[in-house]
C-alpha positions, 0 to 999 in steps of 0.5 A: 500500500506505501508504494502505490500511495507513493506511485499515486502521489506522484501520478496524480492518481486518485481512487478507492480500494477494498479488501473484502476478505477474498479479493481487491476491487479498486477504483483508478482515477486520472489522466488517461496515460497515468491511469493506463501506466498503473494499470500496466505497473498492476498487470506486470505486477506478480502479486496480481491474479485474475485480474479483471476490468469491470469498467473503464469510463472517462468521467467529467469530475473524479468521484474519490477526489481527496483520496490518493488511493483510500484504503479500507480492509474488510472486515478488518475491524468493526468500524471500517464499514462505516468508514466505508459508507462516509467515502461512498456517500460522497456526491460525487461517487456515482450510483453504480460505484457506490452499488458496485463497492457496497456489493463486493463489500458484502461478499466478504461479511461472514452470515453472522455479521 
């Protein structure tokens, strides 16, 4: 996470990433040659598998504005879906993002929870 913070920063890339206990879904932001070098910097990346691009839009305004890359582990702790629901809320996350996330986020609650 440091060094995609640090690549962020430097590209000018912005966005949102989950961890719901299973797999990562992640939101990339920017100009289109920045978010294509990241795009290319995860595939080349070993660590990566299976790998799927559910969406790729050009928007008029960035939905996770003020994040570099938010970062939230699901369920990592008690307090982090609703941390998860303030970044979603925000007027700029459109209804099919915040739909998309707040379902991935379900795949990883265990039935109890």
């Amino acid at each position: 996470m440091a060094t995609s913070l640090r690549n962020n920063e430097r590209s000018g890339i912005t966005g949102l990433m989950l961890f719901n206990g299973f797999n990562f879904l992640q939101c990339i932001e920017g100009e289109r040659a920045a978010a294509n070098d990241c795009m290319r910097r995860i595939e080349r990346d070993d660590r990566h598998t299976g790998l799927t691009i559910v969406s790729h839009i050009e928007l008029a305004r960035r939905q996770f504005t003020e994040w570099r890359m938010a970062d939230q582990s699901m369920p990592a702790k008690s307090d982090s879906a609703a941390d998860m629901l303030v970044i979603l809320s925000h007027e700029n996350v459109s209804e099919a993002t915040r739909t998309l996330f707040q379902s991935f986020l379900s795949f990883g609650m265990k039935a109890s929870e």
